[in-house]
C-alpha positions in Angstrom: 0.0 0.0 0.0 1.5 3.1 -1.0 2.1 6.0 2.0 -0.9 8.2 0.5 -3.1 5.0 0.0 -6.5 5.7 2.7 -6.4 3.3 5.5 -8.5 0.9 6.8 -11.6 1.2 9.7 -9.6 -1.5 11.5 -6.2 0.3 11.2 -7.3 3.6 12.0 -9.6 2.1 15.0 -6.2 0.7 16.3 -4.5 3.7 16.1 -6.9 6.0 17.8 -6.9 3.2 20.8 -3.6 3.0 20.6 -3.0 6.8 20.9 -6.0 6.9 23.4 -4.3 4.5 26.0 -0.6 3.2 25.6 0.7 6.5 26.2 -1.1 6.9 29.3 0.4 3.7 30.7 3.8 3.9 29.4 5.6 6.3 32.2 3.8 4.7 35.3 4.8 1.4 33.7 8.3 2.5 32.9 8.6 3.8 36.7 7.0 0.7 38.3 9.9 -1.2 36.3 12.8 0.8 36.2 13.3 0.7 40.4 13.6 -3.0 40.5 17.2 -1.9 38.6 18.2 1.5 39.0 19.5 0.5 42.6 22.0 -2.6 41.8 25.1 0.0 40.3 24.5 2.3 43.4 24.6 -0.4 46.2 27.9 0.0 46.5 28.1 3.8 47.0 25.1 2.7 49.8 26.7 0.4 51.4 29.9 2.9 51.4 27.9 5.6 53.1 25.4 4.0 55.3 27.8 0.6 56.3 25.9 -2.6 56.7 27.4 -4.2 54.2 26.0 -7.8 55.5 22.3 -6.3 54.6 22.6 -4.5 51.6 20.9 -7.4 49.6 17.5 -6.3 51.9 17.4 -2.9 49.7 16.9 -5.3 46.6 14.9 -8.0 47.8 12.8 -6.1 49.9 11.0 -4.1 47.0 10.7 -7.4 45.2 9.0 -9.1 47.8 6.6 -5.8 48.3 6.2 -5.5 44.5 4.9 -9.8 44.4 2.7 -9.0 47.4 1.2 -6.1 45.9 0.2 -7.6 42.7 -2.7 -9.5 44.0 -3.8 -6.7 46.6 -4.2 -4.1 43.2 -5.4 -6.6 40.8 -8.4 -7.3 43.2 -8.7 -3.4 44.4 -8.9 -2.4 40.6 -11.9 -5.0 39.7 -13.6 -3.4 42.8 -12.9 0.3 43.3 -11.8 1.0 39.7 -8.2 1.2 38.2 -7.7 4.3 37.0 -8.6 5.3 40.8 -6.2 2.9 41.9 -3.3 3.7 39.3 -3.3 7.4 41.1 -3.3 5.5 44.7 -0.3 3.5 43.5 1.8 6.4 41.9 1.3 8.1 45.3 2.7 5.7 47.1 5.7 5.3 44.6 6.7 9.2 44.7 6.6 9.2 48.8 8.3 5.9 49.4 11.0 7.4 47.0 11.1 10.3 49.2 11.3 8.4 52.0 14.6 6.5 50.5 16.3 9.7 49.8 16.3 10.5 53.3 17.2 7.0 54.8 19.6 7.2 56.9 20.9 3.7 57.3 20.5 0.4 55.3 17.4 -0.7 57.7 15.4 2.8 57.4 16.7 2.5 53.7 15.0 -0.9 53.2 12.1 -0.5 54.8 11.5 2.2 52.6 12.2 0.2 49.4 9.3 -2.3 50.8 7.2 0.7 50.6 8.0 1.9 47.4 7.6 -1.9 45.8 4.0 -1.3 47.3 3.2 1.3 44.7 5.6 -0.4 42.3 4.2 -3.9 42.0 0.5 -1.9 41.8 1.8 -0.1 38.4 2.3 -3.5 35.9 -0.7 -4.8 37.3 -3.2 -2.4 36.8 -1.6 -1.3 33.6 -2.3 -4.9 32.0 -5.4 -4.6 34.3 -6.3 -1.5 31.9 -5.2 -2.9 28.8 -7.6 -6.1 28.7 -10.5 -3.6 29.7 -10.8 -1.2 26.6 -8.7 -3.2 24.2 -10.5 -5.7 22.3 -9.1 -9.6 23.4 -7.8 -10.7 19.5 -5.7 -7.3 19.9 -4.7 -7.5 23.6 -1.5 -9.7 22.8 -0.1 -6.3 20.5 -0.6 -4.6 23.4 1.3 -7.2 25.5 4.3 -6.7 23.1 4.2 -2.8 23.9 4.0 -3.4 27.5 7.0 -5.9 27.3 9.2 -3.2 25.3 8.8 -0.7 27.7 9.5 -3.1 30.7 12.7 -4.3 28.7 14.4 -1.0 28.2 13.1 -0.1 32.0 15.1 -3.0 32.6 18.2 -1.8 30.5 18.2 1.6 31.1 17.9 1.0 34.9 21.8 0.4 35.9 22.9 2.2 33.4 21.0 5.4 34.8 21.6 4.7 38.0 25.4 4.5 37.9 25.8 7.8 35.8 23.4 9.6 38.2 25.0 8.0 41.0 28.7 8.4 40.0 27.5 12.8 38.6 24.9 13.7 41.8 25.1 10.6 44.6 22.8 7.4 45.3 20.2 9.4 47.0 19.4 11.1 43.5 18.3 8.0 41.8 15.4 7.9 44.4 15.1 11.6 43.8 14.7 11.4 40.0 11.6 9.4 41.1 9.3 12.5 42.1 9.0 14.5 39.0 8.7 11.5 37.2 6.2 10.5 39.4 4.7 13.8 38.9 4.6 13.6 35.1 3.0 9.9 34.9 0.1 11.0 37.1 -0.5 14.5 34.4 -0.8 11.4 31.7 -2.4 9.2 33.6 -5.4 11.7 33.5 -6.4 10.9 30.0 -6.6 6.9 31.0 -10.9 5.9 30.7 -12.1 6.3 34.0 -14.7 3.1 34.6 -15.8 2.6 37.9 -15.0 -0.5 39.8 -17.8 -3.4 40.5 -19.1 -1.1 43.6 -19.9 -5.0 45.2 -19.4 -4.9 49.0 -15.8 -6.2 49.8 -13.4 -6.5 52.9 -10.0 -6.7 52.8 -8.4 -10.5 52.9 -6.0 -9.2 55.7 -4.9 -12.7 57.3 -4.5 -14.0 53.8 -1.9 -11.1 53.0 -0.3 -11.8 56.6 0.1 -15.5 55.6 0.9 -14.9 52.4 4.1 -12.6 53.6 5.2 -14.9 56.4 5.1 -17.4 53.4 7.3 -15.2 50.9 9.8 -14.0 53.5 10.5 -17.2 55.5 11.1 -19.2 52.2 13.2 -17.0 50.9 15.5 -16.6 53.8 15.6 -19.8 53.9 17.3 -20.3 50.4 19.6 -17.3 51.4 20.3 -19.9 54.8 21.3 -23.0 52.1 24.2 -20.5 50.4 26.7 -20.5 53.0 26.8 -24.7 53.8 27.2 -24.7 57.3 25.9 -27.1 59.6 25.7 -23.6 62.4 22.8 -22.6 59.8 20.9 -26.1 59.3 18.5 -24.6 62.9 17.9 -21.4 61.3 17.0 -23.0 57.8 14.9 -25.7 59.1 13.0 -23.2 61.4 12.6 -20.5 58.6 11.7 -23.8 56.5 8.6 -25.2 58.8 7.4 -21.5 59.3 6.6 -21.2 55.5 4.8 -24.4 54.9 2.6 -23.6 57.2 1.8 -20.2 56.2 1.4 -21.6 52.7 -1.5 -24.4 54.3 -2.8 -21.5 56.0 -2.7 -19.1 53.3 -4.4 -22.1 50.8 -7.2 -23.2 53.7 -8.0 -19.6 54.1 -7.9 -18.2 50.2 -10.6 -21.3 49.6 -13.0 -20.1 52.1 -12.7 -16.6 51.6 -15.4 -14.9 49.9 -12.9 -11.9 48.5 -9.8 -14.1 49.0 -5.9 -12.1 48.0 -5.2 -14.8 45.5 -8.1 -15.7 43.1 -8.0 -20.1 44.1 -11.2 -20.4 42.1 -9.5 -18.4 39.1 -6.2 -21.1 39.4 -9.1 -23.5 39.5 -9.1 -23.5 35.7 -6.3 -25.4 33.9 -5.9 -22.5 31.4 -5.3 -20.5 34.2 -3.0 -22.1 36.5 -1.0 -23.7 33.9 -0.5 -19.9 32.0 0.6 -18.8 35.7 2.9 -21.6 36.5 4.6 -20.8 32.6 4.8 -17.2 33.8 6.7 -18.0 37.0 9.1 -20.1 35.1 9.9 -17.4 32.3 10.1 -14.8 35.3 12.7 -17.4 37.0 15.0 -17.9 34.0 15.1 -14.6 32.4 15.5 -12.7 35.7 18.0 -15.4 36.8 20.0 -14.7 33.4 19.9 -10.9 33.4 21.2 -11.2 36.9 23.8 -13.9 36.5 25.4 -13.2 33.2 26.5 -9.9 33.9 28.4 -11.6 37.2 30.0 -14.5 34.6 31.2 -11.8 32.7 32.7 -9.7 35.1 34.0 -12.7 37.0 35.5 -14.7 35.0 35.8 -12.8 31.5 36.8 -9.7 33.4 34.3 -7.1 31.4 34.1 -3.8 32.7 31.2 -2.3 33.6 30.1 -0.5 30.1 31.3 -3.4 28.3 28.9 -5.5 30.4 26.3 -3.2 29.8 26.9 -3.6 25.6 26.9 -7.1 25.8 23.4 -7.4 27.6 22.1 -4.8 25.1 20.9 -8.2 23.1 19.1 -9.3 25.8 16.5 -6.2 25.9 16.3 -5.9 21.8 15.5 -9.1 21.6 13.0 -9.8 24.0 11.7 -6.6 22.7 11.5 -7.5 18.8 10.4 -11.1 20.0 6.9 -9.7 22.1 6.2 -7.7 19.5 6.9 -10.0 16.5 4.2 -12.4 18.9 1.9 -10.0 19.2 1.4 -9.0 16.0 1.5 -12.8 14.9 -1.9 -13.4 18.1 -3.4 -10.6 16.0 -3.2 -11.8 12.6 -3.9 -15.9 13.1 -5.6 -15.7 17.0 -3.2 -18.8 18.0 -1.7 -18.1 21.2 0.2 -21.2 22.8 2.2 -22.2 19.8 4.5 -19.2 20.0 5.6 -20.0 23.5 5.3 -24.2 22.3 8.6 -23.6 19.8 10.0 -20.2 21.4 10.8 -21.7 25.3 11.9 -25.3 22.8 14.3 -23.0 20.9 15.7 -20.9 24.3 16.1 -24.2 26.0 18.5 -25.9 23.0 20.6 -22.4 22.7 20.7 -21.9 26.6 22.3 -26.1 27.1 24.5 -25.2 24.3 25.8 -21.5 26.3 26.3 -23.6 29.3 28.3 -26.2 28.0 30.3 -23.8 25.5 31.3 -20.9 27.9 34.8 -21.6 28.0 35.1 -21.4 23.8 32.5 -18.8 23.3 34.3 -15.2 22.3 32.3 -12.3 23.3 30.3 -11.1 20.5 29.2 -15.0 20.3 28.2 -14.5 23.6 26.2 -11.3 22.9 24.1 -12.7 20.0 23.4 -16.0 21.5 21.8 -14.4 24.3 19.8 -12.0 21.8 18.7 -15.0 20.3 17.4 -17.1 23.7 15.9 -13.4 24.4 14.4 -13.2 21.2 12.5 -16.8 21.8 11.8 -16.1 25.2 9.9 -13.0 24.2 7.2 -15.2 23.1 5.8 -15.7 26.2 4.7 -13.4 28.4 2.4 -11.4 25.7 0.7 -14.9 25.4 -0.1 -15.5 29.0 -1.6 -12.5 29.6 -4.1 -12.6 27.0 -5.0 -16.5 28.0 -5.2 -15.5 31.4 -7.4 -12.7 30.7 -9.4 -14.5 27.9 -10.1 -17.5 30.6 -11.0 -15.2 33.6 -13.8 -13.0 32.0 -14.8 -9.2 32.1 -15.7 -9.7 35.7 -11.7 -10.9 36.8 -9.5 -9.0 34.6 -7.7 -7.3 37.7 -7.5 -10.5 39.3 -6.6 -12.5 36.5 -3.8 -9.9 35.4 -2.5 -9.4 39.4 -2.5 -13.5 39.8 0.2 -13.4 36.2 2.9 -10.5 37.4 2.0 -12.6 41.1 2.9 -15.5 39.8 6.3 -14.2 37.3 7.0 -12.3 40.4 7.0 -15.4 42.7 8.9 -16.8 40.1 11.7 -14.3 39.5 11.9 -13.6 43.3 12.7 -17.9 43.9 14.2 -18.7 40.7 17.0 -16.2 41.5 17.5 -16.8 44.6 17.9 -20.6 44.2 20.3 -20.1 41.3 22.6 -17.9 43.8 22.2 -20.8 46.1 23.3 -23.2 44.1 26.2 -21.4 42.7 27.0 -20.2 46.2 26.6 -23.7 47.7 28.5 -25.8 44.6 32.1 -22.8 45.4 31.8 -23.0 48.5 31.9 -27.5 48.6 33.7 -27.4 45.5 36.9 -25.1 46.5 36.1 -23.2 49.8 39.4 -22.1 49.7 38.1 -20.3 46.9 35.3 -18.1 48.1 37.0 -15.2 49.5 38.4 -14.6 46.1 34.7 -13.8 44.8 33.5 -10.6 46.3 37.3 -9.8 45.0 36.6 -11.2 41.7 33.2 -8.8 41.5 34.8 -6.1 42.4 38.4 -6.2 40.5 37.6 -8.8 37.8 40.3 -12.0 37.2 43.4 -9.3 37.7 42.9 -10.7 41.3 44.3 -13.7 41.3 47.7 -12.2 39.9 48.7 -11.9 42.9 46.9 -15.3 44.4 49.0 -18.3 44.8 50.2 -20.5 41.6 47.6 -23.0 42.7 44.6 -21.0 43.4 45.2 -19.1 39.9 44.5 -23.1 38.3 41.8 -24.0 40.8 39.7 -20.9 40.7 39.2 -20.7 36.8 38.1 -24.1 36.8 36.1 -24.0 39.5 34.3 -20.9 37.9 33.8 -22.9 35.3 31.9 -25.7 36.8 30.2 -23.5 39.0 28.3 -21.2 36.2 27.8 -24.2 33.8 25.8 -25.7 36.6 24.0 -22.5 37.1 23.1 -21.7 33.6 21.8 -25.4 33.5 19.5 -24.6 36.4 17.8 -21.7 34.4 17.6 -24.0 31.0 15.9 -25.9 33.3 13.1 -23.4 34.2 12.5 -22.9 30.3 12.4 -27.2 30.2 9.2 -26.3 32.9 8.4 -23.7 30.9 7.7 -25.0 27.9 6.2 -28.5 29.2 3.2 -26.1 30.3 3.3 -24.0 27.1 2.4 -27.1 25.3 0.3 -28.3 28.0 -2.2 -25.2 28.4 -5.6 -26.1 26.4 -6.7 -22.7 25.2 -4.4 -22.4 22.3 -6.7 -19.9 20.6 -8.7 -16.4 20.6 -11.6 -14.7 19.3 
C-alpha cells in the first residue's frame, strides 16, 4: 500500500486506541519497572555511606517481595474500586516511598522504605495490563502485551545504566530523587486513561491472607539465602525458617478457599488454562530474571568485562525480547493462536541456553552477545501470550484479578528462581573449592586481575572452579525454560476470538 493509500476502519480504530491508551500507561509502567534496577550500580556507594554491608541485599529483595505481594492486593482493588482510581493510589505511594529513600539514613530505614515503594511499584504492571484487557478488544490484547514488554525491557536496561551515571554525577540518594518529578509527570498522563468505575460490590479486605501470604514469601526466601553458606551452624535457622513457611502456605491455601474476597483468586487457578498460564509465567520470570542477573556476574568474573562493556553485551538481551513480544503480538493478531508461540520459542531458548552452558569456555564475546539476543528473542514469546490466555479465561468480571495472579505469579517466580540459582552457585564454590570463596566478592569487584597476585595454585583452581560452577548455574535456568515450555504445550486454550 502506498504511503498516501486511505487506511483501513480496523487500522485507523487501532491507532486511535492506541494513541487513546498506551501513552497513558507507558511512564507509570516504565517507573513501576525501572526501580527494580536502578538501585543494583549504586549499592555499592550505599553500602559505602550508610555501612551494613552484610544487609545491603535487603534494599533489593525487599522491594521485590513488596512489589509480588502487591500484585494480587491491586489486581483485586482495581476490579472493585476501579483502576484508573487505583493507578493514582499507586503512583502516590511510589513518589513518597522514593522520598522516603532519599532520606534514609541507614541500610534498615533505607529498606524498609524500598518495601514501601515496591508497594506502589508492583500496583503499576498490574493495573496497567489490568487496563489494557479492559478497553482493548481480546484478539488485539497480545499487541498490546508486546508494547508493554518493550517498555519493561528497556526499563530493565536503562535501569543500571541510569543509575550509575546519576549515582557516579549527583550521589545514590538522586536515583530515588529522580523518582518524584517522574512520578509527577506519569500521574498528568495518567489523566487521560478511561475512567470506569469499579464493580461497587461490597468487599473487605483478605487481611490474614496477606499476613500468611508474607510470612510465606519471607521465611522461604530466607531460607534459600540460609542454604548459600553450607554450614551445619545454619541447618537450625534453615529448618525453622523452613517449617514456618509451609505452614503459612497451608494456612494461606485453607484460608484463600473459604474466603469470599480471598488475595489470590484459588477459584480463578481453579481452571487449567489458568493455573498452567501462571505456572509458565513464574518459570519465564525465573529464568530470564535469573539470566539478566547472573550473566552480567560470569562476565565480570570470569571474563573480566568492565562495567560499560557489560552493559553492551546485555544490550541483546533487551532488543531481543523486545522484537520477539512484539513479532508475537502481531502474529496473536493476525492468526488468533496463542500457545504455539511459546510451544517452539521456550523449545528454541532451551536448546541455545544447554549449548551456552556447555560452550562458555570457547565462546568469544560477540558470540556471547548474540546467542543471548537469540534465547531473548524466543523467550519473548511468552509473556504477551499468557496474559491474553489469562485474561481471555477469567472474563470481564476478573480481569484485575486475572492480570494481578500473572505479574504474582512471574513475580513469585523471578523472586525464587533467583534466589535458588545464587544458592546453588554459592553452595556448589563453597563444597567445590572453599578455599576459593574469598576470592569472589574480589573477583566482583576487581575482575580476574585478582588472582595475579593469588597463589600458583589457586590461579588453576579458581578458573576451573568458575567454570563448573556457572555451567551448573546456567543449566539450572535451561531448566526453568524445560518447565516452561512443558506447560506451554500443555495449556488447552491455544486460541482467541
Amino acid at each position: 500500500m502506498s504511503p498516501d493509500a486511505p487506511q483501513s476502519p480496523q487500522e485507523s480504530s487501532h491507532k486511535s486506541l492506541f494513541f487513546r491508551v498506551f501513552p497513558s500507561l507507558m511512564l507509570p509502567m516504565f517507573l513501576g519497572v525501572v526501580d527494580q534496577t536502578i538501585v543494583a550500580t549504586a549499592l555499592p556507594a550505599i553500602s559505602a555511606d550508610l555501612g551494613d554491608v552484610e544487609r545491603i541485599s535487603w534494599v533489593v529483595v525487599s522491594y521485590l517481595i513488596s512489589n509480588t505481594i502487591a500484585a494480587p492486593v491491586y489486581g483485586r482493588l482495581g476490579d472493585v474500586l476501579g483502576r484508573k482510581r487505583m493507578m493514582f493510589m499507586a503512583l502516590g505511594v511510589m513518589v513518597g516511598a522514593s522520598g522516603l529513600c532519599a532520606m534514609a539514613n541507614s541500610i534498615l530505614t533505607l529498606s524498609a522504605a524500598r518495601f514501601l515503594q515496591g508497594l506502589g511499584g508492583g500496583g503499576l504492571m498490574t493495573l496497567s495490563h489490568s487496563l489494557i484487557g479492559e478497553v482493548v478488544p481480546p484478539r488485539e490484547r497480545a499487541r498490546y502485551q508486546g508494547y508493554i514488554a518493550a517498555v519493561v525491557v528497556c526499563s530493565n536496561s536503562f535501569g543500571p545504566i541510569v543509575g550509575g551515571y546519576l549515582t557516579q554525577m549527583f550521589g545514590w540518594r538522586s536515583i530515588f530523587l529522580i523518582n518524584l518529578p517522574l512520578g509527577l509527570a506519569a500521574a498528568f498522563v495518567a489523566r487521560r486513561l478511561p475512567a470506569r468505575s469499579g464493580q461497587g460490590e461490597a468487599w473487605s479486605f483478605d487481611s490474614y491472607g496477606l499476613v500468611y501470604f508474607v510470612l510465606f514469601v519471607l521465611s522461604a526466601l530466607l531460607a534459600l539465602e540460609q542454604v548459600q553458606r553450607v554450614s551445619w551452624s545454619m541447618a537450625p535457622y534453615f529448618a525453622a525458617l523452613t517449617i514456618v513457611s509451609v505452614i503459612s502456605l497451608i494456612l494461606l491455601l485453607r484460608r484463600e478457599r473459604r474466603e469470599k474476597h480471598p488475595l489470590i483468586p484459588v477459584a480463578l487457578l481453579a481452571k487449567a488454562a489458568v493455573w498452567r498460564s501462571d505456572a509458565l509465567a513464574a518459570c519465564h520470570g525465573a529464568a530470564l530474571v535469573s539470566l539478566i542477573t547472573f550473566v552480567p556476574i560470569y562476565l565480570r568474573v570470569v571474563r573480566g568485562t568492565s562495567p560499560s562493556e557489560t552493559g553492551l553485551l546485555l544490550l541483546p538481551i533487551a532488543l531481543g525480547i523486545g522484537s520477539g513480544s512484539l513479532t508475537t503480538g502481531r502474529m496473536v493478531s493476525k492468526t488468533g493462536r496463542t500457545m504455539i508461540f511459546p510451544s517452539v520459542g521456550l523449545v528454541l531458548a532451551l536448546a541455545l541456553t544447554v549449548f551456552f552452558a556447555f560452550s562458555l569456555a570457547s565462546l568469544s564475546l560477540s558470540a556471547i552477545a548474540v546467542l543471548l539476543g537469540f534465547i531473548a528473542f524466543f523467550m519473548g514469546s511468552v509473556m504477551g501470550v499468557v496474559q491474553v490466555t489469562v485474561q481471555a479465561a477469567a472474563g470481564p468480571s476478573m480481569l484485575g484479578a486475572a492480570a494481578g495472579s500473572v505479574n504474582f505469579s512471574r513475580a513469585v517466580g523471578a523472586s525464587f528462581g533467583t534466589t535458588l540459582v545464587a544458592t546453588s552457585l554459592f553452595a556448589v564454590l563453597t563444597l567445590k573449592a572453599p578455599e576459593a570463596s574469598p576470592y569472589f566478592a574480589q573477583l566482583i569487584e576487581l575482575g580476574p586481575a585478582v588472582l595475579d597476585h593469588a597463589p600458583p595454585a589457586m590461579r588453576l583452581t579458581v578458573p576451573l572452579v568458575l567454570g563448573v560452577t556457572f555451567r551448573i548455574a546456567f543449566l539450572l535456568i535451561a531448566g526453568y525454560m524445560a518447565m516452561g515450555a512443558i506447560l506451554a504445550w500443555l495449556v488447552p486454550m491455544r486460541r482467541v476470538s
